[in-house]
matplotlib code that plots the C-alpha trace (Angstrom):
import matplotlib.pyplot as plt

x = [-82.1, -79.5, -78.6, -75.3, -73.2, -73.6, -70.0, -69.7, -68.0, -70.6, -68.3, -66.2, -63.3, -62.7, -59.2, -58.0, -61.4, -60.5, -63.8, -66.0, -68.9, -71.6, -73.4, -77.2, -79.0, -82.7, -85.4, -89.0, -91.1, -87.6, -87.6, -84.6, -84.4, -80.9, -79.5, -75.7, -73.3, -73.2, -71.4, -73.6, -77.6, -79.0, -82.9, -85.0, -88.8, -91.0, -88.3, -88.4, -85.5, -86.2, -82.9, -82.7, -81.1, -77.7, -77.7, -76.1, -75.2, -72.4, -74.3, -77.8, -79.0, -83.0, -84.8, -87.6, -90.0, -88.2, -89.0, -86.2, -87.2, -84.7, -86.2, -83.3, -80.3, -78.1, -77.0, -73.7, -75.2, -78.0, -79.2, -83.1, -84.2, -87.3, -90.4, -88.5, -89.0, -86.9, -88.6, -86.8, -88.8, -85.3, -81.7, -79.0, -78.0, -74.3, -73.5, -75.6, -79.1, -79.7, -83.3, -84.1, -86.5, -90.3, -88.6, -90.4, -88.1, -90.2, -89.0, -91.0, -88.0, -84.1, -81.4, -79.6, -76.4, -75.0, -76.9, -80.3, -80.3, -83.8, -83.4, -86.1, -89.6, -89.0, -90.4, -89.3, -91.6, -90.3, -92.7, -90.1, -86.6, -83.9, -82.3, -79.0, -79.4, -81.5, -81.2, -84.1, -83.8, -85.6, -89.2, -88.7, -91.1, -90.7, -93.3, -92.3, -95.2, -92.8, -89.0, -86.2, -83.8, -80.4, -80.5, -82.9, -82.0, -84.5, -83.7, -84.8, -88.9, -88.9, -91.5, -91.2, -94.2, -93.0, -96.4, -94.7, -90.9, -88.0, -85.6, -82.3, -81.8, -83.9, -82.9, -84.8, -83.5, -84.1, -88.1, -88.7, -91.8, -92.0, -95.3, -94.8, -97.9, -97.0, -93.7, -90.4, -87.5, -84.8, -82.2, -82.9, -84.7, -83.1, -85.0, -83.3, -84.0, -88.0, -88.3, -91.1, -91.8, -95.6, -95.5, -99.3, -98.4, -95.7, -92.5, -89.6, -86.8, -83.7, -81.1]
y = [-39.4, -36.6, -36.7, -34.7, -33.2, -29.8, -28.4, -27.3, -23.5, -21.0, -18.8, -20.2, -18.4, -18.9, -18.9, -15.6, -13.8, -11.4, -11.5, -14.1, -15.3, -16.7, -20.4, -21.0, -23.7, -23.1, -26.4, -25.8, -23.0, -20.9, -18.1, -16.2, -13.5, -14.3, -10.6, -11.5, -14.2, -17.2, -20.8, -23.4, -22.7, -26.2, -25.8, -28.7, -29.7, -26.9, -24.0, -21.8, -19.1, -16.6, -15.6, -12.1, -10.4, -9.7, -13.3, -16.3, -19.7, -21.6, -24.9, -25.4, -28.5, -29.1, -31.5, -33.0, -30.3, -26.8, -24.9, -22.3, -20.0, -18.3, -14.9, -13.2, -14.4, -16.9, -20.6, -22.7, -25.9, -27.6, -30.8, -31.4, -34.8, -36.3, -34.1, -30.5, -27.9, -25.6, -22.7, -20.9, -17.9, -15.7, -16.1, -18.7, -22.2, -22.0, -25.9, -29.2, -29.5, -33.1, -34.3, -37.5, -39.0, -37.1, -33.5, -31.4, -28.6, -25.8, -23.5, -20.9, -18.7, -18.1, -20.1, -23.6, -23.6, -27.1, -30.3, -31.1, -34.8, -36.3, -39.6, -41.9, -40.4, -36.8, -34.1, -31.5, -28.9, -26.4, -23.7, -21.1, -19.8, -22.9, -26.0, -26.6, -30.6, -32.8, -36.5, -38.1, -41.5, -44.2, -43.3, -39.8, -37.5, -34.6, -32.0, -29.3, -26.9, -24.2, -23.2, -24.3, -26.7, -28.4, -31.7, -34.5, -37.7, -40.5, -43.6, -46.6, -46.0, -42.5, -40.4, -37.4, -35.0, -32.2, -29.8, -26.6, -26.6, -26.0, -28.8, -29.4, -33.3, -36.2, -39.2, -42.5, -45.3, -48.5, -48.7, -45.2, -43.1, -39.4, -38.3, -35.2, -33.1, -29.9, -28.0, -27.9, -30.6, -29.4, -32.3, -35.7, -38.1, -41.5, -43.9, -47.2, -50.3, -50.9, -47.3, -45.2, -42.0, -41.0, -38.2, -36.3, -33.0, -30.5, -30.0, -32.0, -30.5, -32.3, -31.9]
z = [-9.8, -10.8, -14.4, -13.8, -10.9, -10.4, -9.5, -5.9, -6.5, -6.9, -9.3, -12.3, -13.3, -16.9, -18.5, -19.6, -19.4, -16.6, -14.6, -12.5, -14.4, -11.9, -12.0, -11.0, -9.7, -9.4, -7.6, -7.0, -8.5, -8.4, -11.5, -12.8, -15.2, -16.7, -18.7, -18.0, -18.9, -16.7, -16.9, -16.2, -15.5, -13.7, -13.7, -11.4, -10.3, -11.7, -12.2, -14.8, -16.7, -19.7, -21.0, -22.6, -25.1, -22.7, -20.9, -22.3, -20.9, -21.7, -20.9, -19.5, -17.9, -17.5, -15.4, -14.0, -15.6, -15.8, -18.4, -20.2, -22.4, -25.1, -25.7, -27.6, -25.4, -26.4, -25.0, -25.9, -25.0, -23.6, -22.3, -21.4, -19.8, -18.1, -18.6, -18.8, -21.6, -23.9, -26.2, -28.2, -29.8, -30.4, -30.1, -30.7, -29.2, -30.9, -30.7, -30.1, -28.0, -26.5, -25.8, -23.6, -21.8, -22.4, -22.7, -25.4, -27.5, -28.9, -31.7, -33.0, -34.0, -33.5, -34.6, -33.5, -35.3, -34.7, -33.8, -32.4, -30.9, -30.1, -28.1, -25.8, -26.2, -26.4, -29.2, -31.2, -32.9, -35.8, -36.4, -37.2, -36.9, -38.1, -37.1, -38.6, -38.3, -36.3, -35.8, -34.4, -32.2, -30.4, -30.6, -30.5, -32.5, -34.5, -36.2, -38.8, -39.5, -40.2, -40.3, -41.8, -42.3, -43.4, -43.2, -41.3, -40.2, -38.8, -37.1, -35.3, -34.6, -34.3, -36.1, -38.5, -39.8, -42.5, -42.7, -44.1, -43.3, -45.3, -45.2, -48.0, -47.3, -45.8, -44.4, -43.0, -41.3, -39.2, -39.2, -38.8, -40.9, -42.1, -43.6, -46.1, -46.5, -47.2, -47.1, -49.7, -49.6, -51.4, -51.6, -52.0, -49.8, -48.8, -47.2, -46.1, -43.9, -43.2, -42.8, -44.8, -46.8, -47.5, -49.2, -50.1, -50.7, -50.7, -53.4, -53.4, -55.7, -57.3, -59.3]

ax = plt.figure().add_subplot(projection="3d")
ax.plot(x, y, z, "-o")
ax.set_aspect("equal")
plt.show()
């Protein structure tokens, strides 16, 4: 079933920017090497997009299981749902990344400068680069072997693991659990509700 409607024109004239910039819509085992600005990018089945330094998207839709890869270009905003996949090695997402259903958000480097949202099932990995805030739902799961971090909110049954990241607050909430084993937490840690906090290793620092 389609998450979205994908708008009918094949070209979007934005508002006092003088020039045409062109949508996609990729299905199958379809690949596109985006170097340029474009609108909207709709990825479905098994397609795949590496965006360069040069390409951005204003907003990005995944589904199914495409796979889009942020090699040094940049995104606005993105959604991912059912089994689809984002990696973001270099670059910038400049405002909020939504994750549903059993989509996976990889990032080993880069920078997402607003909100990550983790909702259903879905999983976020941190090994580098830095999340401005995430906020993890449902039974989503997130693991932090690296990178950095503002601030960290988990609620309902979702599932946190900090194994080396840098992160400056720390929230849990509803019945959620975060296991601490290695890695620096700057702020303070508030756990409410049922939820839980095992910390065996790592530095938490306080005023």
């Amino acid at each position: 079933m389609k998450h979205w409607t994908v708008a009918l024109a094949v070209v979007l004239v934005l508002a006092g920017a003088g020039a045409a910039r062109a949508d996609f819509v990729l299905s199958d085992s379809q690949y596109l090497s985006v170097t340029t600005p474009h609108s909207i990018g709709s990825l479905w089945d098994s397609s795949r997009a590496d965006v360069w330094p040069g390409g951005y998207i204003e907003r990005a839709y995944l589904s199914q299981e495409a796979l889009l890869r942020i090699l040094g270009g940049g995104l606005y905003e993105l959604w991912a749902y059912d089994a689809s996949s984002v990696d973001l090695s270099s670059g910038n997402i400049d405002s909020n990344l939504y994750a549903y259903n059993t989509s996976n958000v990889d990032v080993s480097g880069g920078n997402i400068k607003s909100n990550v949202y983790a909702y259903d099932t879905s999983s976020v990995d941190l090994s580098g680069g830095n999340i401005a805030y995430l906020n993890a739902y449902n039974t989503s799961s997130v693991d932090m072997p690296g990178g950095t971090m503002s601030g960290l909110n988990a609620y309902d049954s979702s599932r946190v693991n900090i194994c080396g990241a840098s992160i400056y607050t720390l929230g849990a909430y509803g019945t959620s659990s975060v296991d601490i084993s290695d890695g620096t937490i700057f702020g303070r840690v508030y756990a409410l509700g049922t939820s839980s906090v095992r910390i065996s290793g790592g530095s938490i620092l306080t005023d």
